[in-house]
N, C-alpha and C positions, 0 to 999 in steps of 0.2 A: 517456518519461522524465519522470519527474514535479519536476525539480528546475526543467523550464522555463518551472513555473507560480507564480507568486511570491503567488496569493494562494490560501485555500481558501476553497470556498463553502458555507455552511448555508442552509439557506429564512432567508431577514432575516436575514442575519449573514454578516460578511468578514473573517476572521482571517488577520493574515501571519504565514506559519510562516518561521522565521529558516532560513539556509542549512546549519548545521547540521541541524538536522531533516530538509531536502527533503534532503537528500544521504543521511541516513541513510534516509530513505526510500526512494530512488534502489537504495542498495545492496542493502537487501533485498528488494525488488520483482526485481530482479535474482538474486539467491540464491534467492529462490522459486520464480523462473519459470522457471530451470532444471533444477525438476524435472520438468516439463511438457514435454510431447513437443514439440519444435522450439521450445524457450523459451514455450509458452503462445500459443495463440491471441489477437486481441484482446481478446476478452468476456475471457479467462478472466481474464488481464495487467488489464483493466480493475475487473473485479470483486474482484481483491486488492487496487490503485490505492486505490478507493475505501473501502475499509476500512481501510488506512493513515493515508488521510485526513481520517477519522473520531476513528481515534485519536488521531494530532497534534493535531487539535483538541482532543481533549479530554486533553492535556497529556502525554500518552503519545510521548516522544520518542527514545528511547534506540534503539540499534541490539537490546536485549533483549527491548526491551518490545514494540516494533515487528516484531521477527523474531515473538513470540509471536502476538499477532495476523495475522502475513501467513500461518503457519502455519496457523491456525485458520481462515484462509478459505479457504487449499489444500482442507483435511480436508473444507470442506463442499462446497467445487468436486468435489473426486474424489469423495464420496458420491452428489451429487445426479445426475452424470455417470456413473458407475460402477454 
């Protein structure tokens, strides 16, 4: 659950993402990983994690914008896997 990390981390750099954000985070980490056999393995759960987290950083906070990207790392999950 990514909501019960309060800060995010870059190489030299700590940005707090507000409770908004981590929850919409939260949700669609969740929506994502349900398409994934038994909700997603760790790596799999982890490796969309951190591309959420990336984006939050980089200002992209919306449950739209965030679903977009959790998406696109699915698509690369199932290619690289597939």
């Amino acid at each position: 659950m990514l909501a019960d990390t309060s800060h995010a981390c870059r190489p030299g750099v700590m940005t707090e993402l507000s409770e908004r954000t981590k929850a919409n985070m939260d949700v669609v980490l969740e929506e994502t990983c349900r398409q994934l056999p038994h909700g997603g393995d760790h790596d799999s759960r982890r490796f969309i994690a951190e591309r959420l987290i990336e984006a939050a950083q980089s200002g992209h906070s919306t449950l739209g914008e965030l679903g977009i990207v959790a998406r696109r790392a699915l698509a690369e999950l199932i290619a690289k896997n597939g």
